[in-house]
Jmol script that loads the backbone (N, CA, C; Angstrom):
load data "model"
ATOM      1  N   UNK A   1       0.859  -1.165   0.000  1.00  0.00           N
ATOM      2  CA  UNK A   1       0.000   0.000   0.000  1.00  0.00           C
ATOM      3  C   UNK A   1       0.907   1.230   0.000  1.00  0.00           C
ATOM      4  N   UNK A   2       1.038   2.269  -0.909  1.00  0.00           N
ATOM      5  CA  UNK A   2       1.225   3.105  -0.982  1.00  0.00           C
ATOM      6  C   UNK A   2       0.743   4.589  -0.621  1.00  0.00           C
ATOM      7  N   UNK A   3       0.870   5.612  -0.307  1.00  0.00           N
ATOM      8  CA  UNK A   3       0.525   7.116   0.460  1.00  0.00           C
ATOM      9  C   UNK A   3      -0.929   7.084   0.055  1.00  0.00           C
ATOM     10  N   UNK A   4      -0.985   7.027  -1.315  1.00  0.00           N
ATOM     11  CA  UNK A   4      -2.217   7.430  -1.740  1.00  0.00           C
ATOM     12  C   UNK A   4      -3.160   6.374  -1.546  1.00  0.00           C
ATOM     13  N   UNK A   5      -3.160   5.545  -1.623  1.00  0.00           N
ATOM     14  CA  UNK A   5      -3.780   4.039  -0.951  1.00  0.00           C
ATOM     15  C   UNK A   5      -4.313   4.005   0.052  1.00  0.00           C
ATOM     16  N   UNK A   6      -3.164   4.479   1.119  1.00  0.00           N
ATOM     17  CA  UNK A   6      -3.251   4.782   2.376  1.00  0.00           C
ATOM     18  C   UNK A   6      -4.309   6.023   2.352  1.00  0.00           C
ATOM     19  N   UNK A   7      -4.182   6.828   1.988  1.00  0.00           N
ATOM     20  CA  UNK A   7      -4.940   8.523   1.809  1.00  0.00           C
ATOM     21  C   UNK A   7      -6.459   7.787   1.685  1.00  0.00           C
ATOM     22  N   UNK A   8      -6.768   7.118   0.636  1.00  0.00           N
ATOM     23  CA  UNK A   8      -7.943   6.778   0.122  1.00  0.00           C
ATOM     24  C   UNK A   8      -8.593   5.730   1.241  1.00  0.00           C
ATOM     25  N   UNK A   9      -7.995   4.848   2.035  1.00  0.00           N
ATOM     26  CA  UNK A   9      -8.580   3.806   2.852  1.00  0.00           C
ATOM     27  C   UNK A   9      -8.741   4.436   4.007  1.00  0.00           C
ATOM     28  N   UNK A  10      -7.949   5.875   4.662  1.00  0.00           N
ATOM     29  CA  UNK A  10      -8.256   6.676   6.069  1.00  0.00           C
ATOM     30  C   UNK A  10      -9.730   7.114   5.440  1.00  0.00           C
ATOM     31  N   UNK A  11      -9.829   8.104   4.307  1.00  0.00           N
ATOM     32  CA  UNK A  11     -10.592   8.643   4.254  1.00  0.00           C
ATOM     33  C   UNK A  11     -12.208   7.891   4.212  1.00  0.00           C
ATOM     34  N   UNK A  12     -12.399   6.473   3.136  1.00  0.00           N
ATOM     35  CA  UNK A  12     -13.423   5.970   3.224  1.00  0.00           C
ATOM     36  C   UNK A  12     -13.704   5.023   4.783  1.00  0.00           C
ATOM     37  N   UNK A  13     -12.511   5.064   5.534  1.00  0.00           N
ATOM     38  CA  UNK A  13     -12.395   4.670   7.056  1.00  0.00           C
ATOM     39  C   UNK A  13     -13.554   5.333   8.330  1.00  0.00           C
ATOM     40  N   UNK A  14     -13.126   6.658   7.480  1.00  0.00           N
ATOM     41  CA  UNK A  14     -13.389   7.451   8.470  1.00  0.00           C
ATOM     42  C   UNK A  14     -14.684   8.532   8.116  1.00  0.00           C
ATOM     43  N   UNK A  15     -14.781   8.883   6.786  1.00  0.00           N
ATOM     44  CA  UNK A  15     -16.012   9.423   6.509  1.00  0.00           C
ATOM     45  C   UNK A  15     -15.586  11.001   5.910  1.00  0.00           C
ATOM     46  N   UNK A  16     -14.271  11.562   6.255  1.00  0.00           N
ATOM     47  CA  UNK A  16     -13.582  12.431   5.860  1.00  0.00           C
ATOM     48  C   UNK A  16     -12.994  12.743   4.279  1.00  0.00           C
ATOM     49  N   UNK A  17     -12.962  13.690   3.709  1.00  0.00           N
ATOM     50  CA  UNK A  17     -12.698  13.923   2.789  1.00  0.00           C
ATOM     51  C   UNK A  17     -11.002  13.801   2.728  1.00  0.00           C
ATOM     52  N   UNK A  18     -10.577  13.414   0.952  1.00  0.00           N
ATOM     53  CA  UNK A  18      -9.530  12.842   0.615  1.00  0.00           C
ATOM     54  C   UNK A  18      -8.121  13.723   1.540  1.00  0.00           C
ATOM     55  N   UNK A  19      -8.415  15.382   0.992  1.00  0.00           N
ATOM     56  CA  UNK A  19      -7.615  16.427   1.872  1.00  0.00           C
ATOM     57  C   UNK A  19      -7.705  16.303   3.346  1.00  0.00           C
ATOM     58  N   UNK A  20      -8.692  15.759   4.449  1.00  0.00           N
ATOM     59  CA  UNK A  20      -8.065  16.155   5.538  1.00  0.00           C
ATOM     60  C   UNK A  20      -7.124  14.674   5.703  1.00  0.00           C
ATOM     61  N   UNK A  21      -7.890  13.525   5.357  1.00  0.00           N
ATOM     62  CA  UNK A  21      -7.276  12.185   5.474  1.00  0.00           C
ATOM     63  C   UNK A  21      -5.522  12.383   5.061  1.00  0.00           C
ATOM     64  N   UNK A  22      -5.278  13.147   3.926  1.00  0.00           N
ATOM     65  CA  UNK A  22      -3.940  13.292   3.501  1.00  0.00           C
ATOM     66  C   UNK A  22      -3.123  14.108   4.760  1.00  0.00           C
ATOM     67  N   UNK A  23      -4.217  15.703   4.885  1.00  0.00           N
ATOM     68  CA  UNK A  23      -3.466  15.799   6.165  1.00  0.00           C
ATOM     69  C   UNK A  23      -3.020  15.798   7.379  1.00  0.00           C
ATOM     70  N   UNK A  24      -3.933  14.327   7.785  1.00  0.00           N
ATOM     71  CA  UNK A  24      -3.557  14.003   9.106  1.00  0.00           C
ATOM     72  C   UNK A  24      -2.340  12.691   8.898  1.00  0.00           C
ATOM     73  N   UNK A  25      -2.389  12.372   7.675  1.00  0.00           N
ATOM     74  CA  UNK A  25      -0.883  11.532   7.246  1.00  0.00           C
ATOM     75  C   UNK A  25       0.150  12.578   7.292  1.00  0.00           C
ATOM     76  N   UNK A  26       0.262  13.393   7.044  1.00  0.00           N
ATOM     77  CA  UNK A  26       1.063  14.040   6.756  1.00  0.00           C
ATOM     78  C   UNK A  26       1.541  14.817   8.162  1.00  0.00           C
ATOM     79  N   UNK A  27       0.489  15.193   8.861  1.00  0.00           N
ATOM     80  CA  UNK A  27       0.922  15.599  10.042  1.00  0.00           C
ATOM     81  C   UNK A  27       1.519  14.493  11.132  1.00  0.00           C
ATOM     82  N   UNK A  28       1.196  13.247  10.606  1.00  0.00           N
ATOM     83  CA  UNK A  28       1.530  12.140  11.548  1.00  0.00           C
ATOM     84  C   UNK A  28       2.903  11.605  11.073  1.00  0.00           C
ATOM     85  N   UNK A  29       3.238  11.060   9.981  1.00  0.00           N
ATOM     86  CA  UNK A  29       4.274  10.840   9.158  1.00  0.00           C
ATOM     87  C   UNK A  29       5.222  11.553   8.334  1.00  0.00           C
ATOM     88  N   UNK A  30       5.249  12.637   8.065  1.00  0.00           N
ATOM     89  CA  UNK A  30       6.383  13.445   7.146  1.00  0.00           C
ATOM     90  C   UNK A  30       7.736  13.650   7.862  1.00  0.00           C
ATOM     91  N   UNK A  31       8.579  13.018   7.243  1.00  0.00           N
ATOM     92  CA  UNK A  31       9.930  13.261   7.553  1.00  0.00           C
ATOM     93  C   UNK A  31      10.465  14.421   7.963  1.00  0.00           C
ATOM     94  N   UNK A  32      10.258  15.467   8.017  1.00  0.00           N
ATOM     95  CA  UNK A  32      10.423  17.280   8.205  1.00  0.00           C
ATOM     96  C   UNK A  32       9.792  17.424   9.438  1.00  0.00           C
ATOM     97  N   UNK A  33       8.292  17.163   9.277  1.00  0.00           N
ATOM     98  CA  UNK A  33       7.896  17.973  10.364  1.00  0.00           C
ATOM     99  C   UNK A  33       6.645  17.318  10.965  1.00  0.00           C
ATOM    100  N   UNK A  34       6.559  15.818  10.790  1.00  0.00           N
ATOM    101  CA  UNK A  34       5.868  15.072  11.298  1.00  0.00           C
ATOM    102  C   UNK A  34       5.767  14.668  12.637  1.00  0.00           C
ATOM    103  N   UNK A  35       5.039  14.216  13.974  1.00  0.00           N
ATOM    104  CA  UNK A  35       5.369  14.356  15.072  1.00  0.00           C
ATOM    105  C   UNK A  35       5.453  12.746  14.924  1.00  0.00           C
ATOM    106  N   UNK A  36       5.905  12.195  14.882  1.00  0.00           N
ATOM    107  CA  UNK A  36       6.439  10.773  15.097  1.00  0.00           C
ATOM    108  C   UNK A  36       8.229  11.420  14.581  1.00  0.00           C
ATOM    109  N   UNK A  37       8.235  11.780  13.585  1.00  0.00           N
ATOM    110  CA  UNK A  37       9.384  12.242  13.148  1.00  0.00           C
ATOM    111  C   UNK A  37      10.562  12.771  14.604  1.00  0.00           C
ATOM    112  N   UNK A  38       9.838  14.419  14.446  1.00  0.00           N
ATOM    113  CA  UNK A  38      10.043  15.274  15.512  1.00  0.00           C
ATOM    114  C   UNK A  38      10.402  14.670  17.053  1.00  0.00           C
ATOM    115  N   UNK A  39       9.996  13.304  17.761  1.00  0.00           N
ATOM    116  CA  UNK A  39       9.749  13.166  19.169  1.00  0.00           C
ATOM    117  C   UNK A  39      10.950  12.154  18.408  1.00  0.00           C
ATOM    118  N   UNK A  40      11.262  11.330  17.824  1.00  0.00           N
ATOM    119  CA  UNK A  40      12.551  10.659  17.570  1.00  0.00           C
ATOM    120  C   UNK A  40      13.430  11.909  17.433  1.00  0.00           C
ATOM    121  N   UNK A  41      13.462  12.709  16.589  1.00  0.00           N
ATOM    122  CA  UNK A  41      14.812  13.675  16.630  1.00  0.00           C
ATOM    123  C   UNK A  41      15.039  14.115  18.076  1.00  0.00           C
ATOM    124  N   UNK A  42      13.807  14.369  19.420  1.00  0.00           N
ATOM    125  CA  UNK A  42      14.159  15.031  20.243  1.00  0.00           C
ATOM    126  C   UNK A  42      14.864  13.655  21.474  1.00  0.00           C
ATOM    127  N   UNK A  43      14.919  12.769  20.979  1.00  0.00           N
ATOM    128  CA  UNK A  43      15.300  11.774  21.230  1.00  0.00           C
ATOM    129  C   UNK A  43      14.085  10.981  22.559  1.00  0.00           C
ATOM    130  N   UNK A  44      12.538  11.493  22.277  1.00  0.00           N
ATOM    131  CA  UNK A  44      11.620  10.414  23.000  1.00  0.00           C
ATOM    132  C   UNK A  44      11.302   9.688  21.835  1.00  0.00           C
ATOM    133  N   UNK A  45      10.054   8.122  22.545  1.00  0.00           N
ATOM    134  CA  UNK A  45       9.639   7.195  21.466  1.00  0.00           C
ATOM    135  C   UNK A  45       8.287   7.408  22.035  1.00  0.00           C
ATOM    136  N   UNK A  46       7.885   6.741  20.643  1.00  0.00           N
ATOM    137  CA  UNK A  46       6.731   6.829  20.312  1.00  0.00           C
ATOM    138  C   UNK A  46       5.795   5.578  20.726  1.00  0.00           C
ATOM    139  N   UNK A  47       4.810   5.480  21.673  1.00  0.00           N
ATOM    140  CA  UNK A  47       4.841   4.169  21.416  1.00  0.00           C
ATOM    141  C   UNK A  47       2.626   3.984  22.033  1.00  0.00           C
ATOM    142  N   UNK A  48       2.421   3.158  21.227  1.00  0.00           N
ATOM    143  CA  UNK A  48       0.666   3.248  20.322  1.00  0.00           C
ATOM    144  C   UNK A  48       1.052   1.455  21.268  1.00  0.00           C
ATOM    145  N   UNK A  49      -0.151   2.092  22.254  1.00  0.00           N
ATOM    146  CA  UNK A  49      -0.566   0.633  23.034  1.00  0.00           C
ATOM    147  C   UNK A  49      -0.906  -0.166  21.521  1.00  0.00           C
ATOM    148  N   UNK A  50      -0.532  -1.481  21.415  1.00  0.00           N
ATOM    149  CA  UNK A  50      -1.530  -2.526  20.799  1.00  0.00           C
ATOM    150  C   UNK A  50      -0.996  -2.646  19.428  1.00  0.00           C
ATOM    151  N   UNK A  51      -0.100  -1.452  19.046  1.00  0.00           N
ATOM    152  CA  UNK A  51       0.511  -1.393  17.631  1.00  0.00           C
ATOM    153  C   UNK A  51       1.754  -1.581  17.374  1.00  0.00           C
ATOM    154  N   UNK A  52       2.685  -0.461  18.225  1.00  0.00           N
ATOM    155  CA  UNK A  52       4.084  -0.894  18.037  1.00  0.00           C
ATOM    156  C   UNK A  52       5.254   0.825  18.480  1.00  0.00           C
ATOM    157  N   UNK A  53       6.217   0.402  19.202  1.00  0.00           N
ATOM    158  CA  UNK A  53       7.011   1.676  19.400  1.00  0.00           C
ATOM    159  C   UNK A  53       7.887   1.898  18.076  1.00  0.00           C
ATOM    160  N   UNK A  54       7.791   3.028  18.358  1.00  0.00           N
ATOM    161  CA  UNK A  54       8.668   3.943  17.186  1.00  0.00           C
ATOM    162  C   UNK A  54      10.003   4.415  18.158  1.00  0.00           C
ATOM    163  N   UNK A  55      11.273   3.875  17.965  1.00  0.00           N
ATOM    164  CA  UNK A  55      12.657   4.854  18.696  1.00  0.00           C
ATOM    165  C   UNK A  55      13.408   4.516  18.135  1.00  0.00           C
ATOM    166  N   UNK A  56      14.666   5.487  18.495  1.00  0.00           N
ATOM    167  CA  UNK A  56      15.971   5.666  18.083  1.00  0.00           C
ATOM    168  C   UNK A  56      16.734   4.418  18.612  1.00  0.00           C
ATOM    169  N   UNK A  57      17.464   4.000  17.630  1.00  0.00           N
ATOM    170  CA  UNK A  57      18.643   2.901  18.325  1.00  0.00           C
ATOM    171  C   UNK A  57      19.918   3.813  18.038  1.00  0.00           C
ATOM    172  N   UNK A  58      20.474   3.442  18.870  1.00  0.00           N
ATOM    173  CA  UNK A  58      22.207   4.302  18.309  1.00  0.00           C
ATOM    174  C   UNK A  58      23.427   2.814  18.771  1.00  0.00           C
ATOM    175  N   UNK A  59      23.952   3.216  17.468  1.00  0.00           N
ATOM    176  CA  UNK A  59      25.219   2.300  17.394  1.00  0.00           C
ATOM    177  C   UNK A  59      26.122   3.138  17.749  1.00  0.00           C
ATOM    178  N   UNK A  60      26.940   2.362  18.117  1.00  0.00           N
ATOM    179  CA  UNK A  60      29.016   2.776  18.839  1.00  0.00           C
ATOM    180  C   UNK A  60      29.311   3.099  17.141  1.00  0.00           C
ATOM    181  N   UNK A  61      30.424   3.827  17.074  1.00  0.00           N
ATOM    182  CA  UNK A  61      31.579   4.342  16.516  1.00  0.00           C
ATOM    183  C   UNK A  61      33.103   2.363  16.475  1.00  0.00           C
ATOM    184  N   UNK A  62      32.743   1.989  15.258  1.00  0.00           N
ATOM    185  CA  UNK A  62      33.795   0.998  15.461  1.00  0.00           C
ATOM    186  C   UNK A  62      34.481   1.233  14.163  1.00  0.00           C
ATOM    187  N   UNK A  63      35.514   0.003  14.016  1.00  0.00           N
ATOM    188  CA  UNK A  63      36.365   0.380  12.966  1.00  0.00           C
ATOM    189  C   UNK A  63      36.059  -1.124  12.190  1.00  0.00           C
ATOM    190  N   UNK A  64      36.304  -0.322  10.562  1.00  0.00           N
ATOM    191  CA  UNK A  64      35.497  -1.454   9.939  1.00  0.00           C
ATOM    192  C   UNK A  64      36.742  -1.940   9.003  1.00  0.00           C
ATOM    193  N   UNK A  65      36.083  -2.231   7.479  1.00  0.00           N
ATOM    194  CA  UNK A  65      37.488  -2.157   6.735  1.00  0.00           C
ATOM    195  C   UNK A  65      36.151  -2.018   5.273  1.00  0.00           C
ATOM    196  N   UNK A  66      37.596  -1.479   4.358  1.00  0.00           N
ATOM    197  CA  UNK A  66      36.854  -1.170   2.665  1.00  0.00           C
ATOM    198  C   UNK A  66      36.907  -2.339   1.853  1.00  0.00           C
ATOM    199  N   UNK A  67      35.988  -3.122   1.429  1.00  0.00           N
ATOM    200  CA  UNK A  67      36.298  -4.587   0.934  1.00  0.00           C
ATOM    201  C   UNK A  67      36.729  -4.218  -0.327  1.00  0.00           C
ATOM    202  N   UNK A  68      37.023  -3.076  -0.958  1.00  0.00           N
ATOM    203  CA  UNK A  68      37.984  -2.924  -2.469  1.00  0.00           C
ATOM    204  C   UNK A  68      38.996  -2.898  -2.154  1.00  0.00           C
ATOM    205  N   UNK A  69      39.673  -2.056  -0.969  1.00  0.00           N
ATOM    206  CA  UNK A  69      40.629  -1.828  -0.768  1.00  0.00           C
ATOM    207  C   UNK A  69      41.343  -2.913   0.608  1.00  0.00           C
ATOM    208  N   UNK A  70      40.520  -3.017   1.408  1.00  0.00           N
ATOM    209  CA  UNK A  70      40.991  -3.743   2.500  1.00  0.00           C
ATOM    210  C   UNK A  70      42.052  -2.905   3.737  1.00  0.00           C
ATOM    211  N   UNK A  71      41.385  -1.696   3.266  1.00  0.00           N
ATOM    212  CA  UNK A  71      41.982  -0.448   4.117  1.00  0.00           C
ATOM    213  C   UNK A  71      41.003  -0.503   5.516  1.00  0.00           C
ATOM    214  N   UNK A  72      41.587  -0.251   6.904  1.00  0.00           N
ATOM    215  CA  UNK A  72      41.037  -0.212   8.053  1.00  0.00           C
ATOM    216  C   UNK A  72      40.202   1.932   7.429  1.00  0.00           C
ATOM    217  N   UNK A  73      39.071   1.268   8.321  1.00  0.00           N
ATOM    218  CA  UNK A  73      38.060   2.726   8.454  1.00  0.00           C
ATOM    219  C   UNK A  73      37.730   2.886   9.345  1.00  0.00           C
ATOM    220  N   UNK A  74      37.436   4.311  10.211  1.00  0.00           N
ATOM    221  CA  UNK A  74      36.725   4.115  11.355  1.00  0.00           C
ATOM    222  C   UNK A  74      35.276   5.055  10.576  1.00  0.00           C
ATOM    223  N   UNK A  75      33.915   4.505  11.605  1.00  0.00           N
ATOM    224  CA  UNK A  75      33.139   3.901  11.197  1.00  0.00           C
ATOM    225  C   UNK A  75      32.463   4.885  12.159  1.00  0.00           C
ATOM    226  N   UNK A  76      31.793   6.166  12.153  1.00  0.00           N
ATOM    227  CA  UNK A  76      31.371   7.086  13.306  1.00  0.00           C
ATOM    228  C   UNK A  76      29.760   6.667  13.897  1.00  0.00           C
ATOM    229  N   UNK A  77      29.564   6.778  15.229  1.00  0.00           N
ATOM    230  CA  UNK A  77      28.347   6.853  15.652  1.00  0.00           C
ATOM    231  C   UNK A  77      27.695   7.165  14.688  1.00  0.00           C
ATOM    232  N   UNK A  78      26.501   6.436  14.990  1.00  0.00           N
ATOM    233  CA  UNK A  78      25.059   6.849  14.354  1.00  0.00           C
ATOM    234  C   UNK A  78      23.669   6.503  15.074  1.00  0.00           C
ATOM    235  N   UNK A  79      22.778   6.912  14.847  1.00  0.00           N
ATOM    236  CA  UNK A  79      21.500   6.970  15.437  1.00  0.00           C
ATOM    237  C   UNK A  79      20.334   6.850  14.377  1.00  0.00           C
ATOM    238  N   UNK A  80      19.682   5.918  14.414  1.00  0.00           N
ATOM    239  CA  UNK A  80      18.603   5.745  13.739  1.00  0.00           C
ATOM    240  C   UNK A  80      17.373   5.157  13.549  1.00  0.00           C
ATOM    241  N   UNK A  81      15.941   5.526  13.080  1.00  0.00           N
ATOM    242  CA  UNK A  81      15.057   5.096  13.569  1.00  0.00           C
ATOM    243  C   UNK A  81      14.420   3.678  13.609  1.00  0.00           C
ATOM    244  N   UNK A  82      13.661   3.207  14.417  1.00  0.00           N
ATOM    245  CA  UNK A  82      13.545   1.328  14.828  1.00  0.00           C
ATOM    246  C   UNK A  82      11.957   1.587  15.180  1.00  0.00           C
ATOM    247  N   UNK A  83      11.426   0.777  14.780  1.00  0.00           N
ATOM    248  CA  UNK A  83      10.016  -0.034  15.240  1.00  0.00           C
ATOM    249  C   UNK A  83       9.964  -1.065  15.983  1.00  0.00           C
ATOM    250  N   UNK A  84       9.200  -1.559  16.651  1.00  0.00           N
ATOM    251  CA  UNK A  84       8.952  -2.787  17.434  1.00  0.00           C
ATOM    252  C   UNK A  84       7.369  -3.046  17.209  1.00  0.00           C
ATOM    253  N   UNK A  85       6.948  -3.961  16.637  1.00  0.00           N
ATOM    254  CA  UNK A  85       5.206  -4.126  16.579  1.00  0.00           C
ATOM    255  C   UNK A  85       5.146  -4.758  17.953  1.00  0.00           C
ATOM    256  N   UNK A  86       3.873  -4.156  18.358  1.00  0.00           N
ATOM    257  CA  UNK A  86       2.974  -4.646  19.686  1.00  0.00           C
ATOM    258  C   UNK A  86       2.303  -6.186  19.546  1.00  0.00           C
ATOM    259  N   UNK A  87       2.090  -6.508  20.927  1.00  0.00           N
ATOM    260  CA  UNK A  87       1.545  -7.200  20.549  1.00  0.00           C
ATOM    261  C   UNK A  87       0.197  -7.531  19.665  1.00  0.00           C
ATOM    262  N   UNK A  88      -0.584  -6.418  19.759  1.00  0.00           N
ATOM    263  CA  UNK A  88      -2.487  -6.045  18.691  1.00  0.00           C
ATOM    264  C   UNK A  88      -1.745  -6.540  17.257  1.00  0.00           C
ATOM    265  N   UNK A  89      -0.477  -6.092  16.969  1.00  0.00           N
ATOM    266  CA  UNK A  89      -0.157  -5.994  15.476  1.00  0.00           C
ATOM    267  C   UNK A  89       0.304  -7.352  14.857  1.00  0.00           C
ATOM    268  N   UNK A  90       1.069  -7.976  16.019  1.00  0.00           N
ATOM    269  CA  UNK A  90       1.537  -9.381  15.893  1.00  0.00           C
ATOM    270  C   UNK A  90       0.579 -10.174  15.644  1.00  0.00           C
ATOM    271  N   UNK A  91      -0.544  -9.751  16.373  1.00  0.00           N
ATOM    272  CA  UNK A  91      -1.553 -11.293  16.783  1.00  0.00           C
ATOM    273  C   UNK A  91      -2.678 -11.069  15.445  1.00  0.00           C
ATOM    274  N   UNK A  92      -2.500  -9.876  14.973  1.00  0.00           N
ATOM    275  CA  UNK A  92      -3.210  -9.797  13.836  1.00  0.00           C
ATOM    276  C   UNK A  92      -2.796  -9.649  12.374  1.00  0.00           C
ATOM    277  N   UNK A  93      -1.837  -9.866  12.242  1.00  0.00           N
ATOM    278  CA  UNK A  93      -0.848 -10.621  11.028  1.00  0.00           C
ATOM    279  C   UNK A  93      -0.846 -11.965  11.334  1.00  0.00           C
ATOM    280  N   UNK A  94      -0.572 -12.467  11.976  1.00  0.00           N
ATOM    281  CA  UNK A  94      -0.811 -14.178  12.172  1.00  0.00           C
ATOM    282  C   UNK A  94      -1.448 -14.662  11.736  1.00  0.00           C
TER     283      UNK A  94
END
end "model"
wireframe off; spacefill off
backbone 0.3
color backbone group
């Protein structure tokens, strides 16, 4: 399912027209300025009893190597975003 997929199944979901359905995706999900977005950058998680948390994992800084070259690299911290489905989400994919 794709945005607009998604856009079209909130809206006949819910009884709302195509525009607000888009922009409560948009206020929920957009990379910029979405608040699922936003509460990971401020480094809280997100987390929807029954569905699944949204947080940051952060990896260490290690040293790796370049498999063309076989040159040692070091390899800097990073931080990035992770899901966990709940249990509601598990038991209903099954």
């Amino acid at each position: 399912m794709n945005k607009s997929e998604l856009v079209d199944a909130l809206s006949n979901a819910t009884g709302h027209s195509k525009t607000d359905a888009a922009a409560a995706i948009d206020a929920l999900f957009d990379t910029n300025s979405g608040v699922i977005a936003k509460a990971l950058q401020s480094g809280d998680r997100v987390q929807i009893t029954g569905f699944g948390t949204f947080e940051t994992k952060s990896r260490k800084a290690r040293t790796g190597r370049n498999p063309r070259t076989g040159e040692t690299i070091e390899i800097p911290p990073t931080r990035s975003p992770g899901f966990r489905a709940g249990k509601g989400l598990k038991d209903a994919v099954k």
